[in-house]
C-alpha positions as CSV (number, residue, x, y, z in Angstrom):
1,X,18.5,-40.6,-38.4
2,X,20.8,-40.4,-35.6
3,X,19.3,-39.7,-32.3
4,X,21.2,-39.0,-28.8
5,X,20.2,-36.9,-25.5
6,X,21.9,-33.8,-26.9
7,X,20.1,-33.6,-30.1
8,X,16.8,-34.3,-28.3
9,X,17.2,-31.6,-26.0
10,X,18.1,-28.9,-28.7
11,X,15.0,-30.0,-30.7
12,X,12.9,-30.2,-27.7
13,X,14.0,-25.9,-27.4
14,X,13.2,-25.7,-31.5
15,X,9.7,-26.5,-30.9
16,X,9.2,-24.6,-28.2
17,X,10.4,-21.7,-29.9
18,X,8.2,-22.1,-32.6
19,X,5.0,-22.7,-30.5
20,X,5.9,-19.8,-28.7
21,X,6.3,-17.3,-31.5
22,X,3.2,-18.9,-32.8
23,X,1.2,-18.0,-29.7
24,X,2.3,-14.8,-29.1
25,X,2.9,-13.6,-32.3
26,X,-1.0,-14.1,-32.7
27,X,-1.8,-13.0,-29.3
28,X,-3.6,-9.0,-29.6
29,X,-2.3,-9.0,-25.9
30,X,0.9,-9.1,-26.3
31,X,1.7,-6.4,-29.3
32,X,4.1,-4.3,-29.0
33,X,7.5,-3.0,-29.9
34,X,9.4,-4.9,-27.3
35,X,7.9,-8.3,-27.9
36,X,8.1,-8.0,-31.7
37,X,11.6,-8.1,-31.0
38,X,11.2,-10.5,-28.5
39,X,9.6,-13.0,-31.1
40,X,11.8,-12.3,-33.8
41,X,14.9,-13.1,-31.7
42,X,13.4,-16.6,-30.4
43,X,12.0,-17.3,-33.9
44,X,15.7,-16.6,-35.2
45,X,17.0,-18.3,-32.2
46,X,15.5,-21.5,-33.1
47,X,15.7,-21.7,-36.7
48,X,19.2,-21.2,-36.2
49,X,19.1,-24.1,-34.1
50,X,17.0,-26.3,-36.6
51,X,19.4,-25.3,-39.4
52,X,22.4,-27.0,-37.7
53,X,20.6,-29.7,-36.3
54,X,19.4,-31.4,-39.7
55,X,22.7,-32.7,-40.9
56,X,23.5,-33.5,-37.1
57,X,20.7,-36.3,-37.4
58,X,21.5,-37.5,-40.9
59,X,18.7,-35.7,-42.4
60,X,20.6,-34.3,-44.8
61,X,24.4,-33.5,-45.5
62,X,26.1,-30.5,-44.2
63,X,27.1,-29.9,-47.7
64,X,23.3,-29.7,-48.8
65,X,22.6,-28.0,-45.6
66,X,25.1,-25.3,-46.7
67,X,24.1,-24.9,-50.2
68,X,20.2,-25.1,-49.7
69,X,19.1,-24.3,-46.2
70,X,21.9,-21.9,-44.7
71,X,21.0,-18.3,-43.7
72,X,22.9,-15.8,-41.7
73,X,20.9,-16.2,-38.5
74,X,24.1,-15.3,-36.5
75,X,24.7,-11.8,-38.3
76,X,21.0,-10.7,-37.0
77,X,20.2,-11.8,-33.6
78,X,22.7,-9.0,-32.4
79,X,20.9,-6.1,-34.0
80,X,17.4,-8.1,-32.8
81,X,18.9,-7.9,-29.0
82,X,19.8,-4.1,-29.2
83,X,16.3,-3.1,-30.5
84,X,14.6,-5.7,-27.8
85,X,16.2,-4.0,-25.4
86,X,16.3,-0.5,-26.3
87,X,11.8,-1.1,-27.0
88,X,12.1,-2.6,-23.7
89,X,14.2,0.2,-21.5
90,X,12.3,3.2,-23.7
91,X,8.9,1.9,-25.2
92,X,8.3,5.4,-26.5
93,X,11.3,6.0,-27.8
94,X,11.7,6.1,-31.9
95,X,14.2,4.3,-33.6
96,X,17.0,6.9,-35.6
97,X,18.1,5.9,-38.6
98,X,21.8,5.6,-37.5
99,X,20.6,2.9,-35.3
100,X,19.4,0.6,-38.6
101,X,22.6,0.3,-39.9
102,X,23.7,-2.4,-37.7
103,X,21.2,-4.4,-40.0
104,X,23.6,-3.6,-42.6
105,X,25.6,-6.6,-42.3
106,X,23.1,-8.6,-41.9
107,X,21.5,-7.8,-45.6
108,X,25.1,-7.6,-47.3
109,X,25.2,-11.5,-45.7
110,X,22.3,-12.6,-46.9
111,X,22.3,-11.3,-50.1
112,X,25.5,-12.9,-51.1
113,X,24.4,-15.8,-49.5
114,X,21.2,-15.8,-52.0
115,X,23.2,-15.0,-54.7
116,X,25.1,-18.3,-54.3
117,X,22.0,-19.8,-53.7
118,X,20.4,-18.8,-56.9
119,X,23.8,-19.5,-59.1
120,X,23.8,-22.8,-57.8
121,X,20.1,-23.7,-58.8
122,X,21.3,-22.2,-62.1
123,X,23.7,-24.6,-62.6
124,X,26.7,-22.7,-62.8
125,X,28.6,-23.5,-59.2
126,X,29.3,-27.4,-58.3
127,X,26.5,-29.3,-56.4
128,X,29.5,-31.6,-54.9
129,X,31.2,-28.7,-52.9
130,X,31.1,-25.4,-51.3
131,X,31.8,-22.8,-54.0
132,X,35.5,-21.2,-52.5
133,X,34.1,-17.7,-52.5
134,X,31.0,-18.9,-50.7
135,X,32.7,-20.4,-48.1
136,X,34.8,-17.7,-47.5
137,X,31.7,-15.4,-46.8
138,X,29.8,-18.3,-44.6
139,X,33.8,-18.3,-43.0
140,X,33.7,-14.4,-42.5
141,X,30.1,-13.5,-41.7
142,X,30.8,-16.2,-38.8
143,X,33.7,-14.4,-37.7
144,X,32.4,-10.6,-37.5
145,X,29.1,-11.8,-36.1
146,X,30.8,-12.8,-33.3
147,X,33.0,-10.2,-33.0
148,X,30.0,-7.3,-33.4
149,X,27.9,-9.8,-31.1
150,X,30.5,-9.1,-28.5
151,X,31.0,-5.5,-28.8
152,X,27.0,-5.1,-29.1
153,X,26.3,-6.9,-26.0
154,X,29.1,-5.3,-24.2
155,X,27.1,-1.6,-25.1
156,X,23.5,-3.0,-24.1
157,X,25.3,-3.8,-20.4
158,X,26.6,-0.5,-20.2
159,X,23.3,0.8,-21.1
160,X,21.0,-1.7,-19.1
161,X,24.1,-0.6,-15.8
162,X,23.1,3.2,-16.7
163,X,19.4,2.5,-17.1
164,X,19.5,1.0,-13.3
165,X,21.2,3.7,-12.3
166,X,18.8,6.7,-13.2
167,X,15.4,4.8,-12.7
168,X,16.7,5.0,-9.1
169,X,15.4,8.5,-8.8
170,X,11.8,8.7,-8.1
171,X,9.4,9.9,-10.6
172,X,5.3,9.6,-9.8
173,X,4.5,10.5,-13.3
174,X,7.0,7.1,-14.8
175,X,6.9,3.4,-13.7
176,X,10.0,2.2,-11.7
177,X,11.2,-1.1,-13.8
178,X,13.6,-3.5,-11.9
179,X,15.7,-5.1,-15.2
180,X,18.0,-7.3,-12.8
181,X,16.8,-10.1,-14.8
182,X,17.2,-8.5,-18.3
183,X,20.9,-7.7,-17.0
184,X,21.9,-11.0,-16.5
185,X,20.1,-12.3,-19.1
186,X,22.5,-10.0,-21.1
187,X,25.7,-10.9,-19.4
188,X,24.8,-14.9,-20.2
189,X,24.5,-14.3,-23.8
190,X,27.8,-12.3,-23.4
191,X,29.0,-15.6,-21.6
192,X,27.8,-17.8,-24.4
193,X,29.1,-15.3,-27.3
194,X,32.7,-15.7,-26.3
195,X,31.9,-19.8,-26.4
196,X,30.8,-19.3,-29.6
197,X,34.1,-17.3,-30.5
198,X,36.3,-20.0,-29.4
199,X,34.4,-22.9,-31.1
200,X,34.7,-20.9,-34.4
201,X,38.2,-20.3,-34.4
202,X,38.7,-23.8,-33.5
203,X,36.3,-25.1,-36.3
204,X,38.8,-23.2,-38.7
205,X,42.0,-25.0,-37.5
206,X,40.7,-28.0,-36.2
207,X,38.1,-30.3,-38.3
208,X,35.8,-32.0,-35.6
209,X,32.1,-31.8,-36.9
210,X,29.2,-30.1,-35.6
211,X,29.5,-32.4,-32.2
212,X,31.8,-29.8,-30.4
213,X,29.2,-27.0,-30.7
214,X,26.4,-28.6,-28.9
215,X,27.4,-26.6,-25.7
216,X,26.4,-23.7,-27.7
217,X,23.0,-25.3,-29.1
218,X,22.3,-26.6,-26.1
219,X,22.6,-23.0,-24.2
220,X,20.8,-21.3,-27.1
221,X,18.1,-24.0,-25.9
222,X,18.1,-23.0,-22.5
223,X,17.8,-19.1,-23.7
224,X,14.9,-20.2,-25.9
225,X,12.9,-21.3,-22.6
226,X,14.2,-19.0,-20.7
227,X,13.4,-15.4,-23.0
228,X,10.2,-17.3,-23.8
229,X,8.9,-17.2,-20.5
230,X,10.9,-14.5,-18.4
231,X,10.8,-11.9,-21.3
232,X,6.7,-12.7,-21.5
233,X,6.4,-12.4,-18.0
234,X,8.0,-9.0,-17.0
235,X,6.7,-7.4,-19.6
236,X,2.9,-8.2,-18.7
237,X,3.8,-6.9,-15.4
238,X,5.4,-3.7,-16.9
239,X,2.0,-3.3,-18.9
240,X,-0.4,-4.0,-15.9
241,X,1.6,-1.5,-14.2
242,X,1.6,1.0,-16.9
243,X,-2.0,0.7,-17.5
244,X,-3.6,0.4,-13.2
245,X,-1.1,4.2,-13.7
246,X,-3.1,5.6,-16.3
247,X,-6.0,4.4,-15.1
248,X,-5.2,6.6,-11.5
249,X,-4.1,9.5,-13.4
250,X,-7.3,9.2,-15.7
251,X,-9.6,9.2,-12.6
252,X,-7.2,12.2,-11.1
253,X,-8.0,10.2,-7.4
254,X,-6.0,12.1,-4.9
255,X,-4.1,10.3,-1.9
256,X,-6.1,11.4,1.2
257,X,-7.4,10.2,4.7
258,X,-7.5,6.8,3.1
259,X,-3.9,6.8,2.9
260,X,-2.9,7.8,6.7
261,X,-2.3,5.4,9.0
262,X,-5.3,5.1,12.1
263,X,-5.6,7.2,14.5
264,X,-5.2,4.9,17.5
265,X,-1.2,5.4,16.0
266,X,-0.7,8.9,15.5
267,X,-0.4,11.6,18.1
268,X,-2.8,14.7,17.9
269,X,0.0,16.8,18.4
270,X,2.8,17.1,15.0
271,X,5.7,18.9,14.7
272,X,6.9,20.5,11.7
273,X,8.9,17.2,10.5
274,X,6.1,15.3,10.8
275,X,4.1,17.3,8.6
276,X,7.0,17.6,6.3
277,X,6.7,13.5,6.0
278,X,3.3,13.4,6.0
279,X,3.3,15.9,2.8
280,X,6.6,14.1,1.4
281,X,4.6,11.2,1.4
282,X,1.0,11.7,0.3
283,X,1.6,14.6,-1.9
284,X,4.6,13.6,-3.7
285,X,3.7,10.0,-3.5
286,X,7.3,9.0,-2.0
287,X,5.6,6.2,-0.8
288,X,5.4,4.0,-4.1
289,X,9.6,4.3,-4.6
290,X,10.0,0.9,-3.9
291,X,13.8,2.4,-3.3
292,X,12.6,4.7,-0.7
293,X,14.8,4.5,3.5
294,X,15.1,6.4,6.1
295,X,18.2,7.9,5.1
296,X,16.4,9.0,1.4
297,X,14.0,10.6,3.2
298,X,15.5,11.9,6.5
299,X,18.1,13.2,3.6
300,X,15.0,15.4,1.9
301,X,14.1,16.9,5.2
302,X,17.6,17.9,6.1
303,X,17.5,15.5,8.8
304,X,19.8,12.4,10.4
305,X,18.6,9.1,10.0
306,X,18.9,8.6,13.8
307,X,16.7,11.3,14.8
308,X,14.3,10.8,11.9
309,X,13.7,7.3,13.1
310,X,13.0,8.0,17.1
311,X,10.8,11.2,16.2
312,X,8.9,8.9,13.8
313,X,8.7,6.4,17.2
314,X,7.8,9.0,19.5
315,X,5.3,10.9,17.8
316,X,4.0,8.3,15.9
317,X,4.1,5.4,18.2
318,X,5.2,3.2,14.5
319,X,8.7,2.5,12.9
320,X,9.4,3.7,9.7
321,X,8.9,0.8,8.2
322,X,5.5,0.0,9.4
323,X,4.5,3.7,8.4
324,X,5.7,3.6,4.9
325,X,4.1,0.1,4.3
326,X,0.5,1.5,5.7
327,X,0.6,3.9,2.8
328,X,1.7,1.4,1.0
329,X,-0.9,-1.2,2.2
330,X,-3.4,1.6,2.0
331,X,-3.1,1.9,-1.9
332,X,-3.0,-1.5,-2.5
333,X,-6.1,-2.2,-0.9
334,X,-7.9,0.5,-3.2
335,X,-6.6,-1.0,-6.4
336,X,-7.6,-4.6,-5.1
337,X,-11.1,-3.6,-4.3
338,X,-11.7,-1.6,-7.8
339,X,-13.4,-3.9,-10.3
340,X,-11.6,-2.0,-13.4
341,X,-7.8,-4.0,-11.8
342,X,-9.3,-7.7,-11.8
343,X,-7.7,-8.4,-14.3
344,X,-4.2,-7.3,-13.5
345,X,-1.9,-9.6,-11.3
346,X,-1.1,-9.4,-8.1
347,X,2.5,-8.8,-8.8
348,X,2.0,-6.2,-10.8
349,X,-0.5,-4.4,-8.1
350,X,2.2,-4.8,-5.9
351,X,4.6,-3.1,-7.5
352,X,2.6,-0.3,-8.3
353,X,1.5,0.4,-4.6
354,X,5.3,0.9,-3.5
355,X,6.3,-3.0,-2.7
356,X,9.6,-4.0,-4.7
357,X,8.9,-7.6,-4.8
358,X,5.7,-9.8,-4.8
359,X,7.2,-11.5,-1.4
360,X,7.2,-8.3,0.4
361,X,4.0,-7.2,-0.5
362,X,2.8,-11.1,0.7
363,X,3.9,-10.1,3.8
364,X,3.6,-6.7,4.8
365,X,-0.7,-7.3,3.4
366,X,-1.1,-10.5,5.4
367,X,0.6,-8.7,8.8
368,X,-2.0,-5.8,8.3
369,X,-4.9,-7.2,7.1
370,X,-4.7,-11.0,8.2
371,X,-5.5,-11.9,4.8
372,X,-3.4,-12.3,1.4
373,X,-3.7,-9.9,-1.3
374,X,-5.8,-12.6,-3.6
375,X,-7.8,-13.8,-0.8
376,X,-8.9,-9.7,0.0
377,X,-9.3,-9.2,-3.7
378,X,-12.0,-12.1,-3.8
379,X,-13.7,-11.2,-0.7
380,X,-13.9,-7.5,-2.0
381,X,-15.0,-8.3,-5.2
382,X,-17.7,-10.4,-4.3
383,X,-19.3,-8.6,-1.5
C-alpha cells in the first residue's frame, strides 16, 4: 500500500465521518429532519472519499474500483444539501413532491451503474476494461453533477441571502436564527464545486491519475470535520432555544416588575415616550431582537435617534444600551435560576434572552451581576 501525508489526511476525515454518523445517527437527541440530512450528506461525503482513496493506496486497481465499488456519490450530495438546508431554514416545512425530483438523476445514475454491475458479474461485459457505454455514463453523471451541483448551490445562497433578510423582522412567537455560518459554509462548497469542475474537464483531456484531485479530497476532508461539528453544534443551540420558548409560552409567565430596571435609575416622573418604550419593550418583548437600536425603536415611536437617546438619559439616568441589556439581563437571570433550563447551554440561554452572541451576553451579565452566567447558574441552583 502506498502511503503519503495526503492520503493520511483524507482517511483520517473517512473515519471521522463514519464515527460521526455512527454517533449521531444513534443518538435519540439528535433526531430530526435537518440532521438526517446532515448525516446522510457526511456519510455520502466520506464514502465518496473512501471509494477513490482504495486504488490511490494500491488496494485495489482503479479498473476494479470502477467495476465493483463505484456509486454515484457525486449525483446525490446536491439534492442532500438542498433538503439539509431547506429542514434547517423551515423545520416545519413539508417537502412537495416537485422538490424530489432532483433525486431523479441520482436513481437514473445508479441504476445504470447497477445494471453494469450486475452484467459484469454475469459474465457478459469484460473484467479487463471499462465497458464503453459504462464509461460514458461514469463520464456524464460526473459532468451534470457538477454542473446541477453549481446551479443548486447557487439557489440555496439566494435562499439562505433571503432567509437573513426576513428573520430580521422581529417576531416573539419564532426564534431569530443567525445562519452566517451556514452561508459560508454554502459559498465554500460552491468554492470547491467549480475545483471539482475544472479537475473533471481536465481528467477528460489530460490523463494524470487520481493525484491531481487530492485538493478536492482533501477539502471534502476539511468539510467532513467541519459539518460534523459546526452543523451539530448550531443546531443544539437552535433546539435549546426552541424548547426554553415553549417552555415560557407553556407556563404563559408574563414580563413584569422583574423585568424593569431598579428604581434608584428611573425617574418617578414619565412622559408619554417613555411609557411608549417601556410598553414597546415588555409587552411586545422588543427586547429579545438581538437586532434591536435606537434607530429601530426611536423609528416605531415616530421619534429621531438623537432625541430618543438624551430623553432615555434624562429621564432615565441609563443609556440605551444599558436599558435594553437590563431587560435583557433581567430574563436571563430567570431562565438561569429555573431548574427545568439546566440542561440547556449557556449559549443558547443567551440567545434567547435578547444577546446576539455568547461574548456579549459574557459581558453585559458579568458588568451587572459581577458574576458569569455559569457561575450565577451554579450559585442559584444550589442554594
Amino acid at each position: 500500500m502506498e502511503f503519503n501525508i495526503y492520503n493520511t489526511l483524507i482517511i483520517a476525515g473517512i473515519i471521522q465521518g463514519f464515527i460521526f454518523t455512527l454517533i449521531v445517527a444513534f443518538s435519540k437527541k439528535y433526531h430530526s429532519k435537518s440532521t438526517f440530512y446532515l448525516v446522510s450528506l457526511i456519510f455520502c461525503y466520506s464514502a465518496g472519499n473512501l471509494m477513490y482513496i482504495i486504488p490511490d493506496i494500491g488496494l485495489i486497481s482503479l479498473l476494479d474500483m470502477y467495476n465493483y465499488l463505484y456509486l454515484p456519490f457525486a449525483a446525490i450530495d446536491a439534492p442532500i444539501i438542498y433538503f439539509y438546508v431547506i429542514s434547517f431554514l423551515y423545520p416545519s416545512k413539508k417537502v412537495r413532491w416537485t422538490e424530489k425530483v432532483i433525486f431523479i438523476p441520482f436513481i437514473i445514475s445508479l441504476g445504470l451503474t447497477m445494471y453494469f454491475r450486475v452484467q459484469l458479474l454475469l459474465g457478459n461485459h469484460a473484467m479487463d476494461q471499462l465497458n464503453p457505454f459504462y464509461r460514458t455514463v461514469i463520464i456524464y453523471t460526473e459532468l451534470f453533477s457538477v454542473i446541477f451541483s453549481i446551479i443548486l448551490l447557487a439557489i440555496l445562497i439566494y435562499k439562505t441571502r433571503r432567509y437573513e433578510i426576513q428573520s430580521r423582522t422581529f417576531n416573539k412567537d419564532s426564534v431569530q436564527n443567525d445562519i452566517k455560518w451556514l452561508k459560508i459554509t454554502l459559498i465554500i462548497i460552491w468554492l470547491f464545486t467549480f475545483l471539482w469542475a475544472y479537475l473533471t474537464i481536465r481528467n477528460m483531456y489530460i490523463k494524470s491519475g487520481e493525484v491531481v484531485f487530492y485538493s478536492l479530497w482533501l477539502g471534502l476532508a476539511v468539510m467532513i470535520y467541519w459539518l460534523g461539528h459546526i452543523g451539530i453544534y448550531k443546531y443544539g443551540i437552535i433546539a435549546d432555544r426552541r424548547r426554553i420558548r415553549d417552555y415560557m409560552d407553556a407556563q404563559s409567565m408574563q414580563v413584569g416588575s422583574d423585568h424593569k430596571p431598579s428604581d434608584n435609575t428611573i425617574s418617578s416622573y414619565k412622559n408619554e415616550y417613555i411609557l411608549a418604550l417601556e410598553n414597546l419593550l415588555i409587552n411586545e418583548k422588543k427586547y429579545l431582537d438581538s437586532n434591536l437600536t435606537l434607530e429601530s425603536v426611536a423609528e416605531s415611536l415616530n421619534l429621531s435617534p438623537s432625541y430618543l437617546s438624551r430623553m432615555i438619559n434624562s429621564e432615565l439616568s441609563i443609556s440605551f444600551p444599558d436599558y435594553l441589556n437590563s431587560y435583557r439581563v433581567k430574563e436571563a437571570e430567570r431562565y438561569l435560576r429555573n431548574p427545568d433550563f439546566s440542561k440547556y447551554t449557556i449559549t443558547a440561554i443567551g440567545l434567547e434572552a435578547g444577546f446576539n452572541s455568547k461574548s456579549s451576553f459574557y459581558e453585559v451579565f458579568k458588568k451587572a451581576t459581577g458574576k458569569t452566567p455559569l457561575s450565577y447558574k451554579k450559585e442559584m441552583l444550589s442554594a
